[in-house]
N, CA, C, O and CB atoms as a CASP TS submission, in Angstrom:
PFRMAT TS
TARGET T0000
AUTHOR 0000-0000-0000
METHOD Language model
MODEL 1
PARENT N/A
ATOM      1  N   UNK     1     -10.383 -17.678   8.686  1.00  0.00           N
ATOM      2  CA  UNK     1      -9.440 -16.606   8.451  1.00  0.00           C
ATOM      3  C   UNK     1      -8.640 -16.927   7.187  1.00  0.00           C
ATOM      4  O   UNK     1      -8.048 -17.993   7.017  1.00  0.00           O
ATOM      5  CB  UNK     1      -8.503 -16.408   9.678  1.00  0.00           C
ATOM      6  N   UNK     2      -8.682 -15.641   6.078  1.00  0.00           N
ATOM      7  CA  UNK     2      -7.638 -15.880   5.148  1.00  0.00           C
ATOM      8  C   UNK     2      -6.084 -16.518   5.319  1.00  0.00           C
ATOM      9  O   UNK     2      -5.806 -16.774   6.491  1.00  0.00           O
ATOM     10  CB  UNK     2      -7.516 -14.725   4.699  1.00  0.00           C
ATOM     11  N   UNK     3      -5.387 -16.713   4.666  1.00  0.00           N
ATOM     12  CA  UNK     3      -4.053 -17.153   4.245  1.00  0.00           C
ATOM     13  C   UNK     3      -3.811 -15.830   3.066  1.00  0.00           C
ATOM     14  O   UNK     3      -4.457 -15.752   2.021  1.00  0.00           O
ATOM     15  CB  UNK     3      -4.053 -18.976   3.553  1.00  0.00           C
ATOM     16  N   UNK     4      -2.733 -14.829   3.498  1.00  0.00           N
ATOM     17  CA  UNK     4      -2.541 -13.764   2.810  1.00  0.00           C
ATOM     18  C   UNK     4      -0.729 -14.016   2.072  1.00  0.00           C
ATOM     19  O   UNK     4       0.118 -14.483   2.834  1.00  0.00           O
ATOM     20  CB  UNK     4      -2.853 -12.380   3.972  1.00  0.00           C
ATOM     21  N   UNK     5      -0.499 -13.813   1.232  1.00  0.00           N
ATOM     22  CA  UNK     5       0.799 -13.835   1.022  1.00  0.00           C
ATOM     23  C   UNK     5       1.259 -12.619  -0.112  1.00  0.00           C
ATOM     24  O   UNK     5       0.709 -12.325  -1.174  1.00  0.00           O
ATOM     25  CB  UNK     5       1.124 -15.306   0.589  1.00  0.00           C
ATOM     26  N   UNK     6       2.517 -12.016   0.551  1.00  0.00           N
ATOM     27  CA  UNK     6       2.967 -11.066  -0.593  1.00  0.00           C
ATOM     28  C   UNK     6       3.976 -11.750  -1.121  1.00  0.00           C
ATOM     29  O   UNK     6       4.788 -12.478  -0.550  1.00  0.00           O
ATOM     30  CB  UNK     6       3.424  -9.622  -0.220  1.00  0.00           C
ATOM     31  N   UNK     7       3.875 -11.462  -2.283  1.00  0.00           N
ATOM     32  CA  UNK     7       4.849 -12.262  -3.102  1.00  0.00           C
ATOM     33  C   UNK     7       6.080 -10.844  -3.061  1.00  0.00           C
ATOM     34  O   UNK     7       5.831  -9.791  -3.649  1.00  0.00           O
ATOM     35  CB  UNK     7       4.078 -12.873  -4.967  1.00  0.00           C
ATOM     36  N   UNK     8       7.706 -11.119  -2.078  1.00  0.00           N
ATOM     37  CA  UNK     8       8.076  -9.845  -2.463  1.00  0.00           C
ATOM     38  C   UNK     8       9.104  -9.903  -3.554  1.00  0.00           C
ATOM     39  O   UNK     8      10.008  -9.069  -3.525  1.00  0.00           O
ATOM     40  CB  UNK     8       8.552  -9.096  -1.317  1.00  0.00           C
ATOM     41  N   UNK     9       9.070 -10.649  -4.354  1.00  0.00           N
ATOM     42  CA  UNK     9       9.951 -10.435  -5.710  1.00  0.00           C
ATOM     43  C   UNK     9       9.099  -9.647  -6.483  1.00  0.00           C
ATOM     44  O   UNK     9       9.595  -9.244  -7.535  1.00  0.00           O
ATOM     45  CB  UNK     9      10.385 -11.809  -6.574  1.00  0.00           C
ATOM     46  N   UNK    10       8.201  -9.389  -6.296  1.00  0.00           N
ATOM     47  CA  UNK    10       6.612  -9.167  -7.566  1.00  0.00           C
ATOM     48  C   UNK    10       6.425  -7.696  -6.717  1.00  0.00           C
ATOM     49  O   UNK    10       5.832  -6.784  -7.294  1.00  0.00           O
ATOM     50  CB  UNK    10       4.612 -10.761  -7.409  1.00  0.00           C
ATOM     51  N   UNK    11       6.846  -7.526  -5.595  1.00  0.00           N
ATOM     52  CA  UNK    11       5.815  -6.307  -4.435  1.00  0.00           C
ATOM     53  C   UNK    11       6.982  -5.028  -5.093  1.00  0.00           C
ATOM     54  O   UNK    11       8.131  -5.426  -5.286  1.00  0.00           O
ATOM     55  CB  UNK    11       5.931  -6.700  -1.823  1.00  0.00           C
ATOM     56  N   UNK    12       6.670  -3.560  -5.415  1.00  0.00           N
ATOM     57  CA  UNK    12       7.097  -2.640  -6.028  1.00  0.00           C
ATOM     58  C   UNK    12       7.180  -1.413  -4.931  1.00  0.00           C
ATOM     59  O   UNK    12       7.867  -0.394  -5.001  1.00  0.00           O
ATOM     60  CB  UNK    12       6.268  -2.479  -7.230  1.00  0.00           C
ATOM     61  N   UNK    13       6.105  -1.900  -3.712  1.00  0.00           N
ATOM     62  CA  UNK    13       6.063  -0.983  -2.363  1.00  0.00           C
ATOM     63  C   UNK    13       5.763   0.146  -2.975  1.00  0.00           C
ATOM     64  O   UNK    13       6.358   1.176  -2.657  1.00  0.00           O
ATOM     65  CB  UNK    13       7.417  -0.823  -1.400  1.00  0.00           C
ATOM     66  N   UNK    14       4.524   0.146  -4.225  1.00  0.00           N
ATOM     67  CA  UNK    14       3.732   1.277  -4.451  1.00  0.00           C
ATOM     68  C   UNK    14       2.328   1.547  -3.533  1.00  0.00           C
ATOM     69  O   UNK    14       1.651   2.555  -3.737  1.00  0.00           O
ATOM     70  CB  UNK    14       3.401   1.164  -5.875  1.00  0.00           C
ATOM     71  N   UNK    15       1.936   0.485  -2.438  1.00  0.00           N
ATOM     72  CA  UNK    15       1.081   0.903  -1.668  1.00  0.00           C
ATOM     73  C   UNK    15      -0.262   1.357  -2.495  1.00  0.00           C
ATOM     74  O   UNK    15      -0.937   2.332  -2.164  1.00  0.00           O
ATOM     75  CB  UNK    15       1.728   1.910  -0.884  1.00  0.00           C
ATOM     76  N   UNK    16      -0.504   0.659  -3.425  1.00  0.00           N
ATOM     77  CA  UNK    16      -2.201   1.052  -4.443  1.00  0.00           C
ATOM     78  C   UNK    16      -2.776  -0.038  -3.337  1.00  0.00           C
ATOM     79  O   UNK    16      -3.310   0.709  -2.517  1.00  0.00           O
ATOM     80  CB  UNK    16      -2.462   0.429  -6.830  1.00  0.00           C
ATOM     81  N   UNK    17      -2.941  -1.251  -2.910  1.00  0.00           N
ATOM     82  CA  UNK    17      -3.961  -2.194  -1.659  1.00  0.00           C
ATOM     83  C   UNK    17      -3.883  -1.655  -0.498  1.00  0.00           C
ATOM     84  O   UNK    17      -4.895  -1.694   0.202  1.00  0.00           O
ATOM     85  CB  UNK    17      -3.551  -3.768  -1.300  1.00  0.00           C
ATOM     86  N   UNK    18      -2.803  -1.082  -0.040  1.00  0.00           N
ATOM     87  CA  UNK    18      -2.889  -0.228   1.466  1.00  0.00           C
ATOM     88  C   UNK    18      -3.891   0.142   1.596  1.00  0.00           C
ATOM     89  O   UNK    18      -4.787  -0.366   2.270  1.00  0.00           O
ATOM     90  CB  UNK    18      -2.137   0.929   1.770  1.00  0.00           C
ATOM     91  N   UNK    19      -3.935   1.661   0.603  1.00  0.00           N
ATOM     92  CA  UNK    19      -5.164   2.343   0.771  1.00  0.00           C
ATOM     93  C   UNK    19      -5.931   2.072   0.535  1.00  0.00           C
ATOM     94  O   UNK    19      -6.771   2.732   1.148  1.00  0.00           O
ATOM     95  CB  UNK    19      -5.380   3.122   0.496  1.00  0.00           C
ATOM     96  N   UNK    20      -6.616   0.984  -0.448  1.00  0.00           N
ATOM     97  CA  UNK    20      -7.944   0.420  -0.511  1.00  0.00           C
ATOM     98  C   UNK    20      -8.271  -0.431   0.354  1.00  0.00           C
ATOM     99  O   UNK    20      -9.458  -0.494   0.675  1.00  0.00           O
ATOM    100  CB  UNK    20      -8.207  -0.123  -1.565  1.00  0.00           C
ATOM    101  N   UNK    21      -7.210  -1.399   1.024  1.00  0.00           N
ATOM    102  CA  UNK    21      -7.837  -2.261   1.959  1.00  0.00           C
ATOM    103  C   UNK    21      -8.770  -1.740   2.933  1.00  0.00           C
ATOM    104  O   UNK    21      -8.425  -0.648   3.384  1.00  0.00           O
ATOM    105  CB  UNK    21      -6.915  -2.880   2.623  1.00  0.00           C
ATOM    106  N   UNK    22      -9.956  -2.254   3.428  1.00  0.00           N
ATOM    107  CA  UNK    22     -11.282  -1.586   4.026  1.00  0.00           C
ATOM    108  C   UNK    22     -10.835  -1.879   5.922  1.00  0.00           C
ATOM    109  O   UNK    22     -11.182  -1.247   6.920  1.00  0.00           O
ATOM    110  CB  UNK    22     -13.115  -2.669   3.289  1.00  0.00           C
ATOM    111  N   UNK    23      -9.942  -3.111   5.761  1.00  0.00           N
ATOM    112  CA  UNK    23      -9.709  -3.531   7.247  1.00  0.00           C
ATOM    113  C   UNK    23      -8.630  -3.589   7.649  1.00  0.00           C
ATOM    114  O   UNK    23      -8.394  -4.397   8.547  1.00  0.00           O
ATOM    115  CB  UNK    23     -10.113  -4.617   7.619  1.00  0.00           C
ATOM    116  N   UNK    24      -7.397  -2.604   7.035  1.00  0.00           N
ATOM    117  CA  UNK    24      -6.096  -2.144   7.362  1.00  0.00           C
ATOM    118  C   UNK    24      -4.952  -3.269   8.012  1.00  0.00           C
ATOM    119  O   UNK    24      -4.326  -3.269   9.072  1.00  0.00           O
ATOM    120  CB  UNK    24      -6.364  -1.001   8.355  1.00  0.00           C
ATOM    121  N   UNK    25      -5.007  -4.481   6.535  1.00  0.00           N
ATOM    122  CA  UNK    25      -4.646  -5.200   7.028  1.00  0.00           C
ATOM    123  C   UNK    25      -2.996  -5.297   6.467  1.00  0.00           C
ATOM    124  O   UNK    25      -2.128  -6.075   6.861  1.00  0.00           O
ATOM    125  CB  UNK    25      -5.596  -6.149   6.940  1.00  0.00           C
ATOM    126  N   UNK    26      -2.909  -4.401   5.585  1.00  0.00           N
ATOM    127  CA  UNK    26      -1.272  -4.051   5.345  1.00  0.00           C
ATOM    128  C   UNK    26      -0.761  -2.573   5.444  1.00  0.00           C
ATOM    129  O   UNK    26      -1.158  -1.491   5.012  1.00  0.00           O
ATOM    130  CB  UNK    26      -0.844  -4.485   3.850  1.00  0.00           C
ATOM    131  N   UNK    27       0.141  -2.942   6.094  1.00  0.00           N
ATOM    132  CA  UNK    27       1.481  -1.718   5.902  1.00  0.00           C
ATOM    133  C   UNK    27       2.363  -1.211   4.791  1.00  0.00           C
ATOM    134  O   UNK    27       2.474  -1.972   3.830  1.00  0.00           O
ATOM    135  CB  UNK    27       2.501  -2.067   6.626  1.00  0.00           C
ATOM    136  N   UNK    28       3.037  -0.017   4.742  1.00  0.00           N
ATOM    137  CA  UNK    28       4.037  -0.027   3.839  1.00  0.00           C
ATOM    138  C   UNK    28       5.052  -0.309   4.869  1.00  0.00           C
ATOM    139  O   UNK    28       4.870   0.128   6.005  1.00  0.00           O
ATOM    140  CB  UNK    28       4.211   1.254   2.926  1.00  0.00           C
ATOM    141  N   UNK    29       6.309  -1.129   4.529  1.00  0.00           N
ATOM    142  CA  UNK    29       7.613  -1.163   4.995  1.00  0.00           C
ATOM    143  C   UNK    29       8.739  -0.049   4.343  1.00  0.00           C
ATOM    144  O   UNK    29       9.652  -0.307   3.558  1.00  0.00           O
ATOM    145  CB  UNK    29       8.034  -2.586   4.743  1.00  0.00           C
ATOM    146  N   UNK    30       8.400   1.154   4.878  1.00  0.00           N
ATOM    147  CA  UNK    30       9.660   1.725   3.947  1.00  0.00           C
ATOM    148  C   UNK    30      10.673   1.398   4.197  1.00  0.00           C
ATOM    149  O   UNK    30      11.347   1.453   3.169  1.00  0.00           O
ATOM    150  CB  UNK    30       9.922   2.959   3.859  1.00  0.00           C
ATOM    151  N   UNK    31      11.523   0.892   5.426  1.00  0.00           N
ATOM    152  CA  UNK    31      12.516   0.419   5.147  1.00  0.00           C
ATOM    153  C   UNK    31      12.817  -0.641   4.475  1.00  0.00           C
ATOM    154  O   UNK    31      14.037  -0.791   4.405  1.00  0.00           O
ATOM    155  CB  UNK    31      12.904   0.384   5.882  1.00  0.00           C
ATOM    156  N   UNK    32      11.936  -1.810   3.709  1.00  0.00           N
ATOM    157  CA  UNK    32      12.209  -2.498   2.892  1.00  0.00           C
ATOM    158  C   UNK    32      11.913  -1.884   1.577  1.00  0.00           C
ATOM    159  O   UNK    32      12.435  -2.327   0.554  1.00  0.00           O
ATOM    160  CB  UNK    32      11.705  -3.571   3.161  1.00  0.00           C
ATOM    161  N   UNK    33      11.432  -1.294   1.571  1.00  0.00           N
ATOM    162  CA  UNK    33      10.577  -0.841   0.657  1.00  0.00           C
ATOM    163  C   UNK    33       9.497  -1.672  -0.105  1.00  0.00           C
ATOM    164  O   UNK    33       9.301  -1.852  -1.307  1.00  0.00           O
ATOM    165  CB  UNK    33      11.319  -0.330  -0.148  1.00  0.00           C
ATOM    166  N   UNK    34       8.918  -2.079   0.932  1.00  0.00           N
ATOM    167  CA  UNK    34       7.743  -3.281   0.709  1.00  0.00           C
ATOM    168  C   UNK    34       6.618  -3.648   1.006  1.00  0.00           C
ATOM    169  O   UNK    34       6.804  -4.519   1.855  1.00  0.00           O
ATOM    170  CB  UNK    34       7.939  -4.115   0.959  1.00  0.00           C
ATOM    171  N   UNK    35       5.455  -3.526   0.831  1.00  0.00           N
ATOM    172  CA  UNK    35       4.518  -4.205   1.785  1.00  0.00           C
ATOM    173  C   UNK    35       4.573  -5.061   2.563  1.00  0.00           C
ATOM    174  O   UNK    35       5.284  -6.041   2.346  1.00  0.00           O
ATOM    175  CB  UNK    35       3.789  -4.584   1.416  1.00  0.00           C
ATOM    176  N   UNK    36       3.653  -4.906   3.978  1.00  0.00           N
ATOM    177  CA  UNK    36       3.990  -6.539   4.637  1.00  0.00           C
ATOM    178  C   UNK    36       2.407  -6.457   4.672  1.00  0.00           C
ATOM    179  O   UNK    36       1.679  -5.720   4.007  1.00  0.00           O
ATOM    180  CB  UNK    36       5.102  -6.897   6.483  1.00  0.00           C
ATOM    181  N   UNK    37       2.016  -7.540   5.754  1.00  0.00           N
ATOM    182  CA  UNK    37       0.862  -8.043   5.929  1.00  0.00           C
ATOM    183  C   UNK    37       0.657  -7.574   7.489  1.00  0.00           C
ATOM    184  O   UNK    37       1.472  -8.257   8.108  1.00  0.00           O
ATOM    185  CB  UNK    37       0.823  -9.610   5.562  1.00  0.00           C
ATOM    186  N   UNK    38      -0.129  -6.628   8.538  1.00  0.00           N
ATOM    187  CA  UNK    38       0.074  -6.756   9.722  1.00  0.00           C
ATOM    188  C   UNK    38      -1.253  -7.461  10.341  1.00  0.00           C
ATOM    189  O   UNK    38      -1.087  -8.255  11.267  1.00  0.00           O
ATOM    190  CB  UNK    38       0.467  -5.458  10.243  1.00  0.00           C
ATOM    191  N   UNK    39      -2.436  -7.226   9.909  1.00  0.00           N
ATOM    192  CA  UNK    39      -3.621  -7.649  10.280  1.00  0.00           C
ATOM    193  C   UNK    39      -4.400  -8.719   9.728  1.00  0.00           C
ATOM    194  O   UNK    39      -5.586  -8.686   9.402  1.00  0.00           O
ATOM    195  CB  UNK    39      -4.239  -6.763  10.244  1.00  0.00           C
ATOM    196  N   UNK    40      -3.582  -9.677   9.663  1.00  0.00           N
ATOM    197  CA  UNK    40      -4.253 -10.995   8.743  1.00  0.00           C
ATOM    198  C   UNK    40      -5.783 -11.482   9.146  1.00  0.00           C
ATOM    199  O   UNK    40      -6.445 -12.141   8.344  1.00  0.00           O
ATOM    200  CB  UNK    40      -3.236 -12.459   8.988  1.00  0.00           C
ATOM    201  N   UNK    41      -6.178 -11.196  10.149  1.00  0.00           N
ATOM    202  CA  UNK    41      -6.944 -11.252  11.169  1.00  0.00           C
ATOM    203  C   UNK    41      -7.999 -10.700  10.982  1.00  0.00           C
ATOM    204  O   UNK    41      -9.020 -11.382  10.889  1.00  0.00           O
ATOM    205  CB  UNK    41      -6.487 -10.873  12.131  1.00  0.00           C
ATOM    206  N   UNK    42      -8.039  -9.380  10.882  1.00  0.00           N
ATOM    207  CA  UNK    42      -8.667  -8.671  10.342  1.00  0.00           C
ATOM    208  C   UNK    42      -9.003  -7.962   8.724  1.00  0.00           C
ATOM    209  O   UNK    42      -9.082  -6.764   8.454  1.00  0.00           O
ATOM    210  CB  UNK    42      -8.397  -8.164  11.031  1.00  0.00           C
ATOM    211  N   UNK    43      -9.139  -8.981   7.920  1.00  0.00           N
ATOM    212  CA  UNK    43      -9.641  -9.538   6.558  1.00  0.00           C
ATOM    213  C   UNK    43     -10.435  -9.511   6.534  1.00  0.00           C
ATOM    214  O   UNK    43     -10.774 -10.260   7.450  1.00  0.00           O
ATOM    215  CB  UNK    43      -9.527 -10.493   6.063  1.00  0.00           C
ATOM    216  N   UNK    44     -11.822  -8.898   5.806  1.00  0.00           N
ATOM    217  CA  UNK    44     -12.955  -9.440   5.283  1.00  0.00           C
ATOM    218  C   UNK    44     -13.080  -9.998   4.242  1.00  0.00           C
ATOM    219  O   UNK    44     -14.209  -9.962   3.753  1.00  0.00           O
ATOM    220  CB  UNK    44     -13.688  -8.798   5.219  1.00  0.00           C
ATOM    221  N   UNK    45     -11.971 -10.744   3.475  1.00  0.00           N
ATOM    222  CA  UNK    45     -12.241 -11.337   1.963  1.00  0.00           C
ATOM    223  C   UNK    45     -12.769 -10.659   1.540  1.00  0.00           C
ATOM    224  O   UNK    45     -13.965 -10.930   1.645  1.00  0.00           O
ATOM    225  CB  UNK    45     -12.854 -12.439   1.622  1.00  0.00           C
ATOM    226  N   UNK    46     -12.479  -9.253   0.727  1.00  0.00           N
ATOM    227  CA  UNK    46     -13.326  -8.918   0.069  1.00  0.00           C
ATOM    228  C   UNK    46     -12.868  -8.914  -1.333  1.00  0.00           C
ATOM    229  O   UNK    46     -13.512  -8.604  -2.335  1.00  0.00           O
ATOM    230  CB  UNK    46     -13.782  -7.862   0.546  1.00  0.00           C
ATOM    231  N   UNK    47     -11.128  -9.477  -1.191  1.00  0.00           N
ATOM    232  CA  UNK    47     -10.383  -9.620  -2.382  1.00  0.00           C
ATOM    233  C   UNK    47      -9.548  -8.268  -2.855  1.00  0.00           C
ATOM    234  O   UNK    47      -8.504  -8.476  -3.475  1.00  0.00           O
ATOM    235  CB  UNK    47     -11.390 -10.058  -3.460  1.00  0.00           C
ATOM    236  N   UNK    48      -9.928  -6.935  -2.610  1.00  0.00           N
ATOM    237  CA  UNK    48     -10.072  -5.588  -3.361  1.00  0.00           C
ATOM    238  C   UNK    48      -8.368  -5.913  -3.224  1.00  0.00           C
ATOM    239  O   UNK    48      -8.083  -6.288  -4.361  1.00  0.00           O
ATOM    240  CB  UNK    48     -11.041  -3.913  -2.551  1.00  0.00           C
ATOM    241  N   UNK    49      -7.400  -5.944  -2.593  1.00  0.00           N
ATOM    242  CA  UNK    49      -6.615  -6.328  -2.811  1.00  0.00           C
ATOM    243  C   UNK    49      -5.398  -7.027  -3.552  1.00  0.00           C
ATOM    244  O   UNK    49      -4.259  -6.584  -3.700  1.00  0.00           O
ATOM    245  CB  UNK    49      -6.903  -6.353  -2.485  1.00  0.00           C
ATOM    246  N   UNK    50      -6.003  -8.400  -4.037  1.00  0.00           N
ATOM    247  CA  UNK    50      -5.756  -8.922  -4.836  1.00  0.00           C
ATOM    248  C   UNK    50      -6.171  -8.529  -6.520  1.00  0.00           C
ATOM    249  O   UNK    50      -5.363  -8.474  -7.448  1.00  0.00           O
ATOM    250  CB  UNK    50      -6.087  -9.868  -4.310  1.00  0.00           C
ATOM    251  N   UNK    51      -7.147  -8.367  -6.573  1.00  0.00           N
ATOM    252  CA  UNK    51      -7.565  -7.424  -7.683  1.00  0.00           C
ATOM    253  C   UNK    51      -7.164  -6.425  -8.484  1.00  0.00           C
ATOM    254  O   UNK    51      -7.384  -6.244  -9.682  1.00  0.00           O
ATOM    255  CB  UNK    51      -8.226  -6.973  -7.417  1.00  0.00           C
ATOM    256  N   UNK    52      -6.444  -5.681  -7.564  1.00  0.00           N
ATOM    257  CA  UNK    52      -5.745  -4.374  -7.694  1.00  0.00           C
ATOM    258  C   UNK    52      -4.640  -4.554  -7.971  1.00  0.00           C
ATOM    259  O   UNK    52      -4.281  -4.390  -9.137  1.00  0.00           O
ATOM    260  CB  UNK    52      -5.722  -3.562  -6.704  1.00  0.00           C
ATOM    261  N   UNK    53      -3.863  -4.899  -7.115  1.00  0.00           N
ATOM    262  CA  UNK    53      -2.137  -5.154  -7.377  1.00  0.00           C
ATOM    263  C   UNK    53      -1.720  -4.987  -8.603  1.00  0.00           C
ATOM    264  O   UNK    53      -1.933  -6.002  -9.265  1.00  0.00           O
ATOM    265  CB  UNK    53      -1.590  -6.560  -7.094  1.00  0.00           C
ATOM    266  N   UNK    54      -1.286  -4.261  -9.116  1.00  0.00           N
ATOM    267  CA  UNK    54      -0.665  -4.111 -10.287  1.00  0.00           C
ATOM    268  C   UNK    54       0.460  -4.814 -10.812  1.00  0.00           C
ATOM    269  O   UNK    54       0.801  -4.714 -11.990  1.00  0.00           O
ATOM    270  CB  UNK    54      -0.396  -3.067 -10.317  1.00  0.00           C
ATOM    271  N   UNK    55       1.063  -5.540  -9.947  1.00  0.00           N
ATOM    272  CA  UNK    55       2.253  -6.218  -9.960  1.00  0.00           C
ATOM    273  C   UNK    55       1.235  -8.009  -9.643  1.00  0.00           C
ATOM    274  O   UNK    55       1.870  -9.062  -9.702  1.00  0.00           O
ATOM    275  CB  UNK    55       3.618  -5.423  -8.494  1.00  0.00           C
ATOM    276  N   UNK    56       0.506  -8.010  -9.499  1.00  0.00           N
ATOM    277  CA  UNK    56       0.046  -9.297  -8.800  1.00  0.00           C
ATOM    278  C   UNK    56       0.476 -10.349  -7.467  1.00  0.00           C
ATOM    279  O   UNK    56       0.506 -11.570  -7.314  1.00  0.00           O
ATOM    280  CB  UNK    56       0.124  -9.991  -9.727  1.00  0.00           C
ATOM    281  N   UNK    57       0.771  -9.201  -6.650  1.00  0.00           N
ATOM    282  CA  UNK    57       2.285  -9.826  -5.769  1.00  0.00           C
ATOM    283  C   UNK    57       1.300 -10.126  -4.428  1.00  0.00           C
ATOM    284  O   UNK    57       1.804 -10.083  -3.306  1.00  0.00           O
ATOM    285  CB  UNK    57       4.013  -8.329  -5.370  1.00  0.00           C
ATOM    286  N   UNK    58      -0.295 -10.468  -4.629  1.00  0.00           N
ATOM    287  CA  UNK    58      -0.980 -10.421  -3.774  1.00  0.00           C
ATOM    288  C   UNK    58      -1.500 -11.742  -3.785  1.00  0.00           C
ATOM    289  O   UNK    58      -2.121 -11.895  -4.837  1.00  0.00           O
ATOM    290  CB  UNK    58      -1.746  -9.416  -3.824  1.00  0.00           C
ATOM    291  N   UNK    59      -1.533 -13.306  -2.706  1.00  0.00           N
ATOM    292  CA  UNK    59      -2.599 -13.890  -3.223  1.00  0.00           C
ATOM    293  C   UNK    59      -3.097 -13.927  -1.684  1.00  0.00           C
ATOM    294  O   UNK    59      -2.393 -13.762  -0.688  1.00  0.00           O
ATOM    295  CB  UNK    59      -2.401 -15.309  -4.202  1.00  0.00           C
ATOM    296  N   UNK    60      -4.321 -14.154  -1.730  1.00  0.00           N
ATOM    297  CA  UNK    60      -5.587 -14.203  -0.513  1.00  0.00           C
ATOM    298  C   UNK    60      -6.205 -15.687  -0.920  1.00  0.00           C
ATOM    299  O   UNK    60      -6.803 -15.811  -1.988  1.00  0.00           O
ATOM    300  CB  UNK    60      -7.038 -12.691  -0.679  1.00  0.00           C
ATOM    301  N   UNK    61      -5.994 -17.037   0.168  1.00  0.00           N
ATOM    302  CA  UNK    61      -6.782 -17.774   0.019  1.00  0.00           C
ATOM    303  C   UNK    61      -7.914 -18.045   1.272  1.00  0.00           C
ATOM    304  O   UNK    61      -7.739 -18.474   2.412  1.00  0.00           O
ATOM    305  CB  UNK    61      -6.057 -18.719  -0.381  1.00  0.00           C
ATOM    306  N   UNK    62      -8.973 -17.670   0.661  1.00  0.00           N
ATOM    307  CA  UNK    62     -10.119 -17.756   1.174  1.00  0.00           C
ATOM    308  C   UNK    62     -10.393 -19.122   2.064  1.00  0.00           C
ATOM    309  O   UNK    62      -9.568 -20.027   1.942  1.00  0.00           O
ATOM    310  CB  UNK    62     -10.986 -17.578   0.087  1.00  0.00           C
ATOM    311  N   UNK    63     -11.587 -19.321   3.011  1.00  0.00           N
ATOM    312  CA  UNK    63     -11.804 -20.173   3.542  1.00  0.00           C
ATOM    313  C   UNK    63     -12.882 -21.033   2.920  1.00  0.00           C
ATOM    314  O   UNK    63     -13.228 -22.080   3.467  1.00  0.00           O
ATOM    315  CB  UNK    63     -11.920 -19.779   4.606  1.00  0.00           C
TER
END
């Protein structure tokens, strides 16, 4: 299982990895106005995530 971390100084809670993630493994927090992480679990490494972030506030370490 990944090790997921949002970086939230870097996170903008524009939600561009939400919707691409394939295995709905983050939320938006609007009351923080932030991403969190809810399904760490359910990860397929596929990275699309990390990739994307426009802010880079994403890292995924693989197994």
């Amino acid at each position: 299982m990944p090790k997921i971390k949002v970086d939230i100084d870097k996170c903008t809670g524009c939600g561009t990895y939400v919707d691409l993630c394939p295995s709905g493994v983050y939320q938006l927090d609007n009351a923080a106005g932030k991403t969190k992480v809810v399904a760490e679990d359910e990860s397929i490494e596929c990275l699309a995530c990390q990739d994307q972030c426009p802010e880079n506030a994403i890292e995924v370490e693989t197994n």
